[in-house]
N, CA, C and O atoms as a Tripos MOL2 file, in Angstrom:
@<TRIPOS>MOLECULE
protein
  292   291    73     0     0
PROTEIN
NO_CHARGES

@<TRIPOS>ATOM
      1 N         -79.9590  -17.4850  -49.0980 N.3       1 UNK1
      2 CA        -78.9000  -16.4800  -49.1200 C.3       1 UNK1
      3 C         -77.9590  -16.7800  -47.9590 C.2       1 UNK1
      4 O         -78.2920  -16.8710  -46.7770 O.2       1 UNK1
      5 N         -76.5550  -16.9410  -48.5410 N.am      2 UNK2
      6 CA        -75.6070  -16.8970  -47.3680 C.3       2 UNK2
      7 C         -75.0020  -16.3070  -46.7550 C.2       2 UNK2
      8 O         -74.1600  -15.8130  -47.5040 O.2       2 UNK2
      9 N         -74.8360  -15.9710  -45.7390 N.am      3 UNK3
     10 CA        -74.3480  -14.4800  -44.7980 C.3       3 UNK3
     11 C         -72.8520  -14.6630  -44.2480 C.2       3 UNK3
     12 O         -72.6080  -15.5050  -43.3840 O.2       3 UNK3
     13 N         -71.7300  -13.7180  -44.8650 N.am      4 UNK4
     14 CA        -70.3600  -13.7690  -44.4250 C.3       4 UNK4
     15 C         -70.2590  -13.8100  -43.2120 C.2       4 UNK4
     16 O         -70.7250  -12.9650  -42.4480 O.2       4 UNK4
     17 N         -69.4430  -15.1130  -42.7930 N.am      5 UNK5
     18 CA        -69.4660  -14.9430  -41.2270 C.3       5 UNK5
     19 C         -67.6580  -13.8440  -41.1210 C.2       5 UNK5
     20 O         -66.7000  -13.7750  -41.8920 O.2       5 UNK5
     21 N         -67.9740  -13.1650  -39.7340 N.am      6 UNK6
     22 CA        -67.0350  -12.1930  -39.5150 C.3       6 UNK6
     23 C         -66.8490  -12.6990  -38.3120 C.2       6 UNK6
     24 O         -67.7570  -13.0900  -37.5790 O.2       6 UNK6
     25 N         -65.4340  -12.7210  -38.0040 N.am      7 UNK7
     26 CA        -64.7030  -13.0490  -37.3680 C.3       7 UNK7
     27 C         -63.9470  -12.3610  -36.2420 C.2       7 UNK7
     28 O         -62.8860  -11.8460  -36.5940 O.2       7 UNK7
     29 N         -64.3260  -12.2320  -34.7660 N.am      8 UNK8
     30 CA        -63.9480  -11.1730  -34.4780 C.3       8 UNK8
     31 C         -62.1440  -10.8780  -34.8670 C.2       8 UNK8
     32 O         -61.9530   -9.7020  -35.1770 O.2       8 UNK8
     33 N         -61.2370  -11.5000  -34.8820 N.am      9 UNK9
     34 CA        -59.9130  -11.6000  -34.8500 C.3       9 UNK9
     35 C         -59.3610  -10.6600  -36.1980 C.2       9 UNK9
     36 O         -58.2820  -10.0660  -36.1960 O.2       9 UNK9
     37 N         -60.4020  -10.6590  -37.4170 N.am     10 UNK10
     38 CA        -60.1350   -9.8870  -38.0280 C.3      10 UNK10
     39 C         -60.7430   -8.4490  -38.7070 C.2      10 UNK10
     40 O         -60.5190   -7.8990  -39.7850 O.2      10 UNK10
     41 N         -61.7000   -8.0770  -37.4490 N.am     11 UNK11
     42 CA        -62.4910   -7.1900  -37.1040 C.3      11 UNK11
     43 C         -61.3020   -5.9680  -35.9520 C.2      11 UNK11
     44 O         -60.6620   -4.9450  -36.1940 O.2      11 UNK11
     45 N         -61.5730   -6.9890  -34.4670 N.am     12 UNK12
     46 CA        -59.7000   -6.5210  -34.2950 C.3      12 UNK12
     47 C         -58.6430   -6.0700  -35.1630 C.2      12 UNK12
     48 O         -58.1220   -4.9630  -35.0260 O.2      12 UNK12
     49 N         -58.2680   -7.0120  -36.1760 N.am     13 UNK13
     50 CA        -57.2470   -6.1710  -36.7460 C.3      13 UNK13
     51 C         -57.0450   -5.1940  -37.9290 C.2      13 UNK13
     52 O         -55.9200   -4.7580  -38.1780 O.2      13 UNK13
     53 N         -57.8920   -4.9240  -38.4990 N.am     14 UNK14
     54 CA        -58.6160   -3.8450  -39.1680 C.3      14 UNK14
     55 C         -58.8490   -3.2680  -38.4880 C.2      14 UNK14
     56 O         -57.6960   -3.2380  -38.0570 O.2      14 UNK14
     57 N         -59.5070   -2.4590  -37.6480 N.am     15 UNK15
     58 CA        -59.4190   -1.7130  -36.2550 C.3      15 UNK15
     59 C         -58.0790   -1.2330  -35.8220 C.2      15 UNK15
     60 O         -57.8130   -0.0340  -35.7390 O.2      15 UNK15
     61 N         -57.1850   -2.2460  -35.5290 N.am     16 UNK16
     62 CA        -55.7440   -2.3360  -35.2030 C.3      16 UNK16
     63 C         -54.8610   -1.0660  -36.2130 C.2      16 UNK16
     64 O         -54.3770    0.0410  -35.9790 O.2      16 UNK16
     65 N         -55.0120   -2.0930  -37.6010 N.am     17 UNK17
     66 CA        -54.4060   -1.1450  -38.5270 C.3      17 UNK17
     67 C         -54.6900    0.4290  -38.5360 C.2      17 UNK17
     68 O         -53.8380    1.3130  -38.4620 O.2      17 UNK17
     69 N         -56.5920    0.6440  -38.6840 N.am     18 UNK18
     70 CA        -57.2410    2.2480  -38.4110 C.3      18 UNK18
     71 C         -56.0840    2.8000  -37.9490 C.2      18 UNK18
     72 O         -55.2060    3.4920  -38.4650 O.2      18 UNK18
     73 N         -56.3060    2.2690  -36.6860 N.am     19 UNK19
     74 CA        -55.4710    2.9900  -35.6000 C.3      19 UNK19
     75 C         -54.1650    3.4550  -35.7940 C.2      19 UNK19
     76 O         -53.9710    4.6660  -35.9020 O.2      19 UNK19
     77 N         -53.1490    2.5700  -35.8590 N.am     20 UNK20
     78 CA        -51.8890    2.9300  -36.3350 C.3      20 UNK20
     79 C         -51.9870    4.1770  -37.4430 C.2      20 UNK20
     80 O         -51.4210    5.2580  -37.2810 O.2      20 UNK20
     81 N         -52.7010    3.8760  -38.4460 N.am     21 UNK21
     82 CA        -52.7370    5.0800  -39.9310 C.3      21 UNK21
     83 C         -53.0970    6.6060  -39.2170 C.2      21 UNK21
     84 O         -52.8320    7.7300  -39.6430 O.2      21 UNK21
     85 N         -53.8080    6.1900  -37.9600 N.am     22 UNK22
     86 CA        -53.9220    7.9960  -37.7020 C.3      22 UNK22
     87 C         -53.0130    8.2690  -36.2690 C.2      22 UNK22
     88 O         -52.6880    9.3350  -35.7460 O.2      22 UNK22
     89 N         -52.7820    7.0540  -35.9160 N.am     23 UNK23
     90 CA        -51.5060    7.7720  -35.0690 C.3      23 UNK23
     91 C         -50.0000    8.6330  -35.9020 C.2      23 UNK23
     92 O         -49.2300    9.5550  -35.6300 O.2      23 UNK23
     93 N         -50.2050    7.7170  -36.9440 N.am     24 UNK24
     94 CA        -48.8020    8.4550  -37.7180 C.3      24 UNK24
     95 C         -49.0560    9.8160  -38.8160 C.2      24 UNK24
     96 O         -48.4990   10.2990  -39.8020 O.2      24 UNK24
     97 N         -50.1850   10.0620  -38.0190 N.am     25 UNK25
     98 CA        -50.8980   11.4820  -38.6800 C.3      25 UNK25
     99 C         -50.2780   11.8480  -40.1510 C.2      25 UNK25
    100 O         -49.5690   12.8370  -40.3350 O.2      25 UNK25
    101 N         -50.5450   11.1650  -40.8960 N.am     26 UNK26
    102 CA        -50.4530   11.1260  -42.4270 C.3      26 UNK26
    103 C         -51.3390   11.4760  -43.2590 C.2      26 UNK26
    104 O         -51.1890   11.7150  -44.4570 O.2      26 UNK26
    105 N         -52.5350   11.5200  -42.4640 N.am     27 UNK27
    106 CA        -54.0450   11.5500  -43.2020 C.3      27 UNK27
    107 C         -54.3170   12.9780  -43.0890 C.2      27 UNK27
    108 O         -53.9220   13.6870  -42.1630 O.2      27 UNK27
    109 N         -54.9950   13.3490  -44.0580 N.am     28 UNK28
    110 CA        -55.8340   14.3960  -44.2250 C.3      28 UNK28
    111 C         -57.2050   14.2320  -43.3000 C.2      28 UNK28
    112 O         -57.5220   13.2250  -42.6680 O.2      28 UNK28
    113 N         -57.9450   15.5010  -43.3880 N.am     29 UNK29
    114 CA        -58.9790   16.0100  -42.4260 C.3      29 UNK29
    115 C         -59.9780   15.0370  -42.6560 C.2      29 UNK29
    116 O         -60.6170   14.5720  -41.7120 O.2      29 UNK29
    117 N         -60.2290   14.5800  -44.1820 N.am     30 UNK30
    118 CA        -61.0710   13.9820  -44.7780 C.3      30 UNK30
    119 C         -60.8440   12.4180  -44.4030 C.2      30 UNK30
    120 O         -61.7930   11.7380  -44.0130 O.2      30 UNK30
    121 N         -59.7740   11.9820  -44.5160 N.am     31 UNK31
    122 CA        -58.8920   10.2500  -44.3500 C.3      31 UNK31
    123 C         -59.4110   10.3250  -43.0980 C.2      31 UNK31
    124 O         -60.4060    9.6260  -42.9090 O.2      31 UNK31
    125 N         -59.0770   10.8770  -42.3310 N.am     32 UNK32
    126 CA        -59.1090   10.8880  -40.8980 C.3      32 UNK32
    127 C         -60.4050   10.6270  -40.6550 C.2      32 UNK32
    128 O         -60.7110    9.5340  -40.1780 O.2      32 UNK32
    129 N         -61.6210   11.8350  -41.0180 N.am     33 UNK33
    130 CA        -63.1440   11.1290  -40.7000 C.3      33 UNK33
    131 C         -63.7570    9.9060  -41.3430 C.2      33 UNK33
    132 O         -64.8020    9.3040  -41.0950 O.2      33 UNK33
    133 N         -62.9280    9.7360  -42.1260 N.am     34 UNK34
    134 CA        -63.3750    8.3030  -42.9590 C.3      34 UNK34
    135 C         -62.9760    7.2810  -42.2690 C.2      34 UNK34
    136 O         -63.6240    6.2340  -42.2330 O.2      34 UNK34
    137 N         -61.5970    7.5030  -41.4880 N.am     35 UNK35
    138 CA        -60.8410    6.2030  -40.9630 C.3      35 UNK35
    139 C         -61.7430    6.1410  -39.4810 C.2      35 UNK35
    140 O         -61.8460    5.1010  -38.8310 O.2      35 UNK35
    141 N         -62.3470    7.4000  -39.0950 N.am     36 UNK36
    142 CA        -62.8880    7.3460  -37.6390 C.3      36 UNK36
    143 C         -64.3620    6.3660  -37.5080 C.2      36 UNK36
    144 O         -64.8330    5.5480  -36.7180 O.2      36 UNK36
    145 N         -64.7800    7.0890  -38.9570 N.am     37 UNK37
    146 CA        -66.1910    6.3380  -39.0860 C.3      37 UNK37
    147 C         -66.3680    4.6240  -39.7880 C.2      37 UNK37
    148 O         -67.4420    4.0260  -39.8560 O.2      37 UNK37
    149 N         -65.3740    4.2260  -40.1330 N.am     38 UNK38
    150 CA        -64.9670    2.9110  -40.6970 C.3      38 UNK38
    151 C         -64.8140    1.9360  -38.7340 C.2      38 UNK38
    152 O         -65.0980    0.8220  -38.2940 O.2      38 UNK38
    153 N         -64.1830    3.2890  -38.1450 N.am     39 UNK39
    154 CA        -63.7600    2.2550  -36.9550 C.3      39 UNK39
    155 C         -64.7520    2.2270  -35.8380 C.2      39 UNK39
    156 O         -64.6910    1.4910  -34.8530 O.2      39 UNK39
    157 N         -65.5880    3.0330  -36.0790 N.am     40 UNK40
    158 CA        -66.7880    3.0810  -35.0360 C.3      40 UNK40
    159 C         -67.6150    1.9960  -35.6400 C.2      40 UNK40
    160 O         -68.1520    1.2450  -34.8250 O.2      40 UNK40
    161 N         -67.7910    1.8020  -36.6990 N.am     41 UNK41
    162 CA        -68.1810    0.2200  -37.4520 C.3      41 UNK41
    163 C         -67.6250   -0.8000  -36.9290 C.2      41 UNK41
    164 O         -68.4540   -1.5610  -36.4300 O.2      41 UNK41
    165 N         -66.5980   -1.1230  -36.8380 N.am     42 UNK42
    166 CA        -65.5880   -2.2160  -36.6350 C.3      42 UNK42
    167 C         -66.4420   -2.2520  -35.2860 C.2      42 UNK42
    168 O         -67.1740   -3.2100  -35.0330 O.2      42 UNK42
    169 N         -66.3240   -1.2780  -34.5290 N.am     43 UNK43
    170 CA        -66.0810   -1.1150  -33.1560 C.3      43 UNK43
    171 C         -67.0320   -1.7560  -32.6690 C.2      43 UNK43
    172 O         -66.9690   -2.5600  -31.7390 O.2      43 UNK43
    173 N         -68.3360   -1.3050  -33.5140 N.am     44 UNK44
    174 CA        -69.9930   -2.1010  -33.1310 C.3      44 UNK44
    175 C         -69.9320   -3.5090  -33.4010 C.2      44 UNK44
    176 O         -70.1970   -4.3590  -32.5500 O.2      44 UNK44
    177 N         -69.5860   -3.7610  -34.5770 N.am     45 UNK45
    178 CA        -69.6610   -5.0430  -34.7490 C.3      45 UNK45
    179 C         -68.8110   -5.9150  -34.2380 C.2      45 UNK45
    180 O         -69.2720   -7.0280  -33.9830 O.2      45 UNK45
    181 N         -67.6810   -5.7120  -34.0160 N.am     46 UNK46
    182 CA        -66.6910   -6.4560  -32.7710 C.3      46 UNK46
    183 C         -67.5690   -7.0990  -31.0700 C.2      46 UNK46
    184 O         -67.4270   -8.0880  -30.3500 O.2      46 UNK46
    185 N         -68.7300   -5.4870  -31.0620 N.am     47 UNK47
    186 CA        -69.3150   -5.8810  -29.4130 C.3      47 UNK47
    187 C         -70.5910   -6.4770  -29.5970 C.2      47 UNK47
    188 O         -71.2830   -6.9590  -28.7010 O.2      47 UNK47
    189 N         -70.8810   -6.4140  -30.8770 N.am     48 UNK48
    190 CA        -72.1280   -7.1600  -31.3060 C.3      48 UNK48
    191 C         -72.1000   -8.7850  -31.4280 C.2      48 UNK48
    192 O         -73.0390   -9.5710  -31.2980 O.2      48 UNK48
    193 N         -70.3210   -9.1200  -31.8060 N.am     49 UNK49
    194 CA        -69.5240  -10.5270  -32.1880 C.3      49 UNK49
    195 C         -69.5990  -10.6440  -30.6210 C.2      49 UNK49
    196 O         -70.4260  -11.4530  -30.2030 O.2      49 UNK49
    197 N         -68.8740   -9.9720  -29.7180 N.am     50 UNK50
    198 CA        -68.8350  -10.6110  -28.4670 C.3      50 UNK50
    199 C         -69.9360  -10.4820  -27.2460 C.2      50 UNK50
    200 O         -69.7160  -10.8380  -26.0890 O.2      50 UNK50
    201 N         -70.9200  -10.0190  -27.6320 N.am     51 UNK51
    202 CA        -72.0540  -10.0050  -26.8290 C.3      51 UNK51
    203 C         -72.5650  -11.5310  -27.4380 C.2      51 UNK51
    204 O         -72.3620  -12.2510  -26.4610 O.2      51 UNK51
    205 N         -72.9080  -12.0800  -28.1110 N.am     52 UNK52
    206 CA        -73.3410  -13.1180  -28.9540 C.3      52 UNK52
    207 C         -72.5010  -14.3360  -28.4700 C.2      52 UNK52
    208 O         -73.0000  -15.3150  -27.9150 O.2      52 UNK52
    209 N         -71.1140  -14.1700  -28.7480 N.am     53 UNK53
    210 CA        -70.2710  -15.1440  -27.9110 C.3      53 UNK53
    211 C         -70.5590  -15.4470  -26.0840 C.2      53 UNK53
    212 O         -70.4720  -16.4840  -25.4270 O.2      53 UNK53
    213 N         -70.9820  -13.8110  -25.6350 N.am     54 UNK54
    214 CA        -71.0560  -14.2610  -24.0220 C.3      54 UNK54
    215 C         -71.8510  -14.9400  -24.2650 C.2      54 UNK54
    216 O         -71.4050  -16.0700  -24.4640 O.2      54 UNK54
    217 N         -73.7160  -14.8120  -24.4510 N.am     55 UNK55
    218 CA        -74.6850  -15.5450  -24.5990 C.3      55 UNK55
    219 C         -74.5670  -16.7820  -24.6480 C.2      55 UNK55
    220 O         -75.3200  -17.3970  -23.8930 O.2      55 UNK55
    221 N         -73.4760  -17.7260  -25.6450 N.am     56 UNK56
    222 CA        -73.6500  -18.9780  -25.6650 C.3      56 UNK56
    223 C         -72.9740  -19.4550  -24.9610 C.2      56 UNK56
    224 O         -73.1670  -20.6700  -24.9390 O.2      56 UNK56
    225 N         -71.4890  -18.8260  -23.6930 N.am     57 UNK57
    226 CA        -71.1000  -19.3300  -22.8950 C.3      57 UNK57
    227 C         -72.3130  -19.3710  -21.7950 C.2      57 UNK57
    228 O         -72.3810  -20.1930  -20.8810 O.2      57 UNK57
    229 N         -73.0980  -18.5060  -22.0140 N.am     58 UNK58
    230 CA        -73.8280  -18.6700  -20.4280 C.3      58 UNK58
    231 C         -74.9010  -19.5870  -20.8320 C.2      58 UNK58
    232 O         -75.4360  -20.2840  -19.9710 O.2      58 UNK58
    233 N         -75.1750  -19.6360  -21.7550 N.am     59 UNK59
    234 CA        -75.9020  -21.3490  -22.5120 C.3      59 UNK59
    235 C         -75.1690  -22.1900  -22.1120 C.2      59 UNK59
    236 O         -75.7840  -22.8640  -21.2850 O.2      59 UNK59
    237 N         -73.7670  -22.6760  -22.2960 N.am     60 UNK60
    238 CA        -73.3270  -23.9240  -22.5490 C.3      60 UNK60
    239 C         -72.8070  -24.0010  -21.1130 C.2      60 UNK60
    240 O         -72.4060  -25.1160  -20.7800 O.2      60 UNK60
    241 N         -72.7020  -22.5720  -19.7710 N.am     61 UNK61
    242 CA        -72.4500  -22.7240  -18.6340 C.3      61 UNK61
    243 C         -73.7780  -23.3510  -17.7040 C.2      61 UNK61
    244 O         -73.4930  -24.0990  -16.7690 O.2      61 UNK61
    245 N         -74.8230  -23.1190  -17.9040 N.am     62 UNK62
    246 CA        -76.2650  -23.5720  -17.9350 C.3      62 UNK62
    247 C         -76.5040  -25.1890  -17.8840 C.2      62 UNK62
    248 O         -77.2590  -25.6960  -17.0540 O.2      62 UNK62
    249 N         -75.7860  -25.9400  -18.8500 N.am     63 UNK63
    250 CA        -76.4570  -26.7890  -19.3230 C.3      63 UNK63
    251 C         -75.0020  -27.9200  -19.6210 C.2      63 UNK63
    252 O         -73.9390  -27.3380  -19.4060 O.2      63 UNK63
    253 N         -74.8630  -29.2590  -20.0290 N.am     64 UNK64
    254 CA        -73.9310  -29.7570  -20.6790 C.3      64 UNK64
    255 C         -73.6530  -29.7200  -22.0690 C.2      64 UNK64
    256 O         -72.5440  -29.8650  -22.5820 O.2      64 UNK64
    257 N         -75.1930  -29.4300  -22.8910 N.am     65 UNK65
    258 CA        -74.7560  -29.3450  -24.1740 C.3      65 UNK65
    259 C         -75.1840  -27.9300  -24.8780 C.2      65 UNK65
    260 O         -75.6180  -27.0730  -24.1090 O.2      65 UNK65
    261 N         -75.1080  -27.6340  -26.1570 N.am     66 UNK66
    262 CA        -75.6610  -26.6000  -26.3750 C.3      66 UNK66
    263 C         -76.7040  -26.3740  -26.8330 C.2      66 UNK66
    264 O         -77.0820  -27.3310  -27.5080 O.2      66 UNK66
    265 N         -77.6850  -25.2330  -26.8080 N.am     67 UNK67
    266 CA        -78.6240  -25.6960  -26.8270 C.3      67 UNK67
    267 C         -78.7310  -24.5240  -28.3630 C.2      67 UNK67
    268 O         -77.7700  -24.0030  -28.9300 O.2      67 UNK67
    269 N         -80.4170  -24.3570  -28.7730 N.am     68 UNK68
    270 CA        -80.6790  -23.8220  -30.2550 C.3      68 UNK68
    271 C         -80.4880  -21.8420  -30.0160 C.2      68 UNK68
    272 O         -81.3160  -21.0270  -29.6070 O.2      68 UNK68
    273 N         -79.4020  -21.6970  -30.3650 N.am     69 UNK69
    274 CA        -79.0600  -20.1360  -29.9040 C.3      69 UNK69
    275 C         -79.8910  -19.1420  -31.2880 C.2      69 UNK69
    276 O         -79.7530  -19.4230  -32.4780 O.2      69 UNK69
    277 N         -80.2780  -18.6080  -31.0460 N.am     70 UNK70
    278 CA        -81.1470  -17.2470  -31.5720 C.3      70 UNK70
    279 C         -79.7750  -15.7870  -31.5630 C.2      70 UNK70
    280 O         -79.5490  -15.6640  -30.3590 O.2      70 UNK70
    281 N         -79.3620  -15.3130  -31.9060 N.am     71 UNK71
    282 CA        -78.7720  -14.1020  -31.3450 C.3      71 UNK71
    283 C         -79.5960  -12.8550  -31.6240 C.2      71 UNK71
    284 O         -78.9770  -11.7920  -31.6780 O.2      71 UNK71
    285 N         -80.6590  -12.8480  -31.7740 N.am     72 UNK72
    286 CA        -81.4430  -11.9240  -32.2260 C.3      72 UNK72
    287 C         -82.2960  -11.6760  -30.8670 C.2      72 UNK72
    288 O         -83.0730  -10.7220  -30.8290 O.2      72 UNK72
    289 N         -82.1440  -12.5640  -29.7210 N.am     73 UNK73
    290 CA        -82.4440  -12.6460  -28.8980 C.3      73 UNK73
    291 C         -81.9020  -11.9170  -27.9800 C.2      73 UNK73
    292 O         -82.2920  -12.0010  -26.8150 O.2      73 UNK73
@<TRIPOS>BOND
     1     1     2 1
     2     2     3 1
     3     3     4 2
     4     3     5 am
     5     5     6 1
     6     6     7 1
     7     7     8 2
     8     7     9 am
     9     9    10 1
    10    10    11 1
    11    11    12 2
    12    11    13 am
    13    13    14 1
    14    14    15 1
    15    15    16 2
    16    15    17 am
    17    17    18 1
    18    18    19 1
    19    19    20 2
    20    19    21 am
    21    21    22 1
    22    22    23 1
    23    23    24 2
    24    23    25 am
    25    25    26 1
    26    26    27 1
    27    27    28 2
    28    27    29 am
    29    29    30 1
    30    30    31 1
    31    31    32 2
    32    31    33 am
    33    33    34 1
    34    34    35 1
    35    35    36 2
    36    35    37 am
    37    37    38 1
    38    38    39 1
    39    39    40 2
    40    39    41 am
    41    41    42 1
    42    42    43 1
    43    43    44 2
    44    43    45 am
    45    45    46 1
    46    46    47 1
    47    47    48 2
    48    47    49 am
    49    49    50 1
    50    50    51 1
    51    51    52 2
    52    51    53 am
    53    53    54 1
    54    54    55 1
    55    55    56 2
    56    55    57 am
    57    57    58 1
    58    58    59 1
    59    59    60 2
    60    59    61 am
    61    61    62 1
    62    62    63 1
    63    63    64 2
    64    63    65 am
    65    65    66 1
    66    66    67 1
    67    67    68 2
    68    67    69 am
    69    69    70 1
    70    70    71 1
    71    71    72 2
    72    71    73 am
    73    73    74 1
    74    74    75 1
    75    75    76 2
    76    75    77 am
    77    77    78 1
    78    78    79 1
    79    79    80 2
    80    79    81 am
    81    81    82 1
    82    82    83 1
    83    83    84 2
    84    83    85 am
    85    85    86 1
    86    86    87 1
    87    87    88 2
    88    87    89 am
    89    89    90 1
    90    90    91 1
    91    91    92 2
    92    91    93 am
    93    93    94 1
    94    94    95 1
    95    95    96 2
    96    95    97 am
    97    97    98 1
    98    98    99 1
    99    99   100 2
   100    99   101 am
   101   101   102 1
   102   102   103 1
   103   103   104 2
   104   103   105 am
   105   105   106 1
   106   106   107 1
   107   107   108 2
   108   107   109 am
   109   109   110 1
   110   110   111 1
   111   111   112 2
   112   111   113 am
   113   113   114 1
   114   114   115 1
   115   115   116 2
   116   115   117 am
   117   117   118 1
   118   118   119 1
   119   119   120 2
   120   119   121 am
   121   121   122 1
   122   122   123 1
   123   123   124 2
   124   123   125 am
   125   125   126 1
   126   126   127 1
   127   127   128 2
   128   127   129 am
   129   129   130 1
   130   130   131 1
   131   131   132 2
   132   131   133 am
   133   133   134 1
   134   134   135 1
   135   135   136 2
   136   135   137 am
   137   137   138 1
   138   138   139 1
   139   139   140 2
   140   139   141 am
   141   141   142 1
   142   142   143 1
   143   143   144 2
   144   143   145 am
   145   145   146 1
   146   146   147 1
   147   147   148 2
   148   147   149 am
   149   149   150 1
   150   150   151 1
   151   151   152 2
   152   151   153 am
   153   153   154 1
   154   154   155 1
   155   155   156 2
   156   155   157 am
   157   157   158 1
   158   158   159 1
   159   159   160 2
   160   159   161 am
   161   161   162 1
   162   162   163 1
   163   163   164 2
   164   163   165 am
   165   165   166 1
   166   166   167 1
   167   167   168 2
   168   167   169 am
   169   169   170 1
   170   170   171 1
   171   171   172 2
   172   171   173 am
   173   173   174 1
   174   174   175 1
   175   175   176 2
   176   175   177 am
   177   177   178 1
   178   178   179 1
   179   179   180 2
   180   179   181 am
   181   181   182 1
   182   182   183 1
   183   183   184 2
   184   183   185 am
   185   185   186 1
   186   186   187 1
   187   187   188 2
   188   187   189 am
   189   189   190 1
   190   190   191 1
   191   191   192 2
   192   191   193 am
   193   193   194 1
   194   194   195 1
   195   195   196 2
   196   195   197 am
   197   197   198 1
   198   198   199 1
   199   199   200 2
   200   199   201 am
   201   201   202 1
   202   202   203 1
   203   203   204 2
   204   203   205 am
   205   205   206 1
   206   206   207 1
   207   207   208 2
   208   207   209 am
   209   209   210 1
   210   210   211 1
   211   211   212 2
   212   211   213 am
   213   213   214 1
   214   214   215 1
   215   215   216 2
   216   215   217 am
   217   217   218 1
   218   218   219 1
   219   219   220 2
   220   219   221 am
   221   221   222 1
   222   222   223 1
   223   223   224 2
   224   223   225 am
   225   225   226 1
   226   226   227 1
   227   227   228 2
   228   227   229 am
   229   229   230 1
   230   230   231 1
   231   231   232 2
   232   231   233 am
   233   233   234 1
   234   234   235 1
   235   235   236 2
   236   235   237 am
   237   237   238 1
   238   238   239 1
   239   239   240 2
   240   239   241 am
   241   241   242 1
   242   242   243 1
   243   243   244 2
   244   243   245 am
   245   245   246 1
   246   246   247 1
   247   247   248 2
   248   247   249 am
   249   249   250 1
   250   250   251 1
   251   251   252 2
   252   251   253 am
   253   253   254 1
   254   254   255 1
   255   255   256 2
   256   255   257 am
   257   257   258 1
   258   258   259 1
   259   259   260 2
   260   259   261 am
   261   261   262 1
   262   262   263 1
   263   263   264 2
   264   263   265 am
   265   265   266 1
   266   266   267 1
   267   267   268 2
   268   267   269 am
   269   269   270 1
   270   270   271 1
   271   271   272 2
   272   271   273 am
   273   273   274 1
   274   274   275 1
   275   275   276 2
   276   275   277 am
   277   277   278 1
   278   278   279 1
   279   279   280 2
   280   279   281 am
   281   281   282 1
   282   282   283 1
   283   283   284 2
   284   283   285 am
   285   285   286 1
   286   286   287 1
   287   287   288 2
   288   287   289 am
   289   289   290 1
   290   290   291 1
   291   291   292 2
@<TRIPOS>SUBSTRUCTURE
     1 UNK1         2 RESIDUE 1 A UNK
     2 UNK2         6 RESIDUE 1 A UNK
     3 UNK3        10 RESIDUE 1 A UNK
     4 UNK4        14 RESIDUE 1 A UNK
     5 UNK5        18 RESIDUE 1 A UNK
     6 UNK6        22 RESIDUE 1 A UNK
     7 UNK7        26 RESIDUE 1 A UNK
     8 UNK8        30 RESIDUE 1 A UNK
     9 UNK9        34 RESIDUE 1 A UNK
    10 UNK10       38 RESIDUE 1 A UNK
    11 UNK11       42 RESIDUE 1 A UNK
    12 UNK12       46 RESIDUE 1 A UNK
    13 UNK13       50 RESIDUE 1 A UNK
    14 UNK14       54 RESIDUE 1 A UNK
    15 UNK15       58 RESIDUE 1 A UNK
    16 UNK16       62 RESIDUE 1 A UNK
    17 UNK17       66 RESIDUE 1 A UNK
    18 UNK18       70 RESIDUE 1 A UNK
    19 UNK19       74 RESIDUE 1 A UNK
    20 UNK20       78 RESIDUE 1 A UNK
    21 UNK21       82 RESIDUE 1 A UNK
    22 UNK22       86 RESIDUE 1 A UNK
    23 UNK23       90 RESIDUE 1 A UNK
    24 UNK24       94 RESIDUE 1 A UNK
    25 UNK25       98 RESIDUE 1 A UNK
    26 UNK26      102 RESIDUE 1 A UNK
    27 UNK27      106 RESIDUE 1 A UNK
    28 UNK28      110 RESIDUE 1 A UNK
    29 UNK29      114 RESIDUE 1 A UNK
    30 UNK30      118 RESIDUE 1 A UNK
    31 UNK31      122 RESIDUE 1 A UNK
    32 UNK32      126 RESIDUE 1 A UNK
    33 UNK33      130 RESIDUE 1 A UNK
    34 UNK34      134 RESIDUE 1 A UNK
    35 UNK35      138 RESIDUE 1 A UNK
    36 UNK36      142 RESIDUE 1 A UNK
    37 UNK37      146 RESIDUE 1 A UNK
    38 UNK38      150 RESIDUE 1 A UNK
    39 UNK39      154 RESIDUE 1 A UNK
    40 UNK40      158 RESIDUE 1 A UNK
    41 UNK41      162 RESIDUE 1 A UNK
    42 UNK42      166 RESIDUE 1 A UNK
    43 UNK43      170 RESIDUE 1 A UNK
    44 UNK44      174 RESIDUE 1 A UNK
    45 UNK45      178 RESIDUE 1 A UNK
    46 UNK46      182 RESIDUE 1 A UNK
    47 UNK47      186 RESIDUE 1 A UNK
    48 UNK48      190 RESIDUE 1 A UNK
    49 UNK49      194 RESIDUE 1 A UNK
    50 UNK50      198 RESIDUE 1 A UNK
    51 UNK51      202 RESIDUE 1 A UNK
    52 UNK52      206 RESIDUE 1 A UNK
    53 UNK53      210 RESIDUE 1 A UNK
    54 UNK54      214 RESIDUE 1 A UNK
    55 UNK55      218 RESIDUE 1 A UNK
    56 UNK56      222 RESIDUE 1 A UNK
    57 UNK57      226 RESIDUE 1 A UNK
    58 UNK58      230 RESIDUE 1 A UNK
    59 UNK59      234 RESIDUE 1 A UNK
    60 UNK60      238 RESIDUE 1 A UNK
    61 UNK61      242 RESIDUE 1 A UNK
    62 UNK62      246 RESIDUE 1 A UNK
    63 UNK63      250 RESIDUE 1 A UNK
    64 UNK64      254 RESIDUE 1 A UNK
    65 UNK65      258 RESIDUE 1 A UNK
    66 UNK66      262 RESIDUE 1 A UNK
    67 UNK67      266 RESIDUE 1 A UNK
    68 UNK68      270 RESIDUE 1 A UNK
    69 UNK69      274 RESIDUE 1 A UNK
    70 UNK70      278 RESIDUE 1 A UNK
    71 UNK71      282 RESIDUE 1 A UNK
    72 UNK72      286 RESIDUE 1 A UNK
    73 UNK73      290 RESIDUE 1 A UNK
């Protein structure tokens, strides 16, 4: 089974967009908790993308090459 890789750049901008749609307060009570809880998603998985990224800089700061990364770790 193959697993979509996600990208933080377009994790960011989905996030990005959220944002804008409820600054221009257009949304209903309902849009609004949907758009909040869509972005607290984004939000995790964005720090979940860059916690994972620090890890292998401080691998590849460690060492010259890279070595077998786990992120589950």
């Amino acid at each position: 089974m193959t697993e979509k890789k996600i990208h933080i750049e377009s994790l960011l901008e989905e996030l990005e967009s959220i944002i804008e749609k409820m600054e221009d307060d257009n949304l209903n009570i309902e849009q609004s908790l949907t758009s909040y809880e869509r972005g607290i998603s984004l939000v995790k998985q964005a720090q979940a993308k860059l916690n994972e990224i620090e890890k292998k800089v401080q691998i590849l700061s460690k060492s010259d090459h890279l070595e077998n990364f786990d992120p589950d770790d």
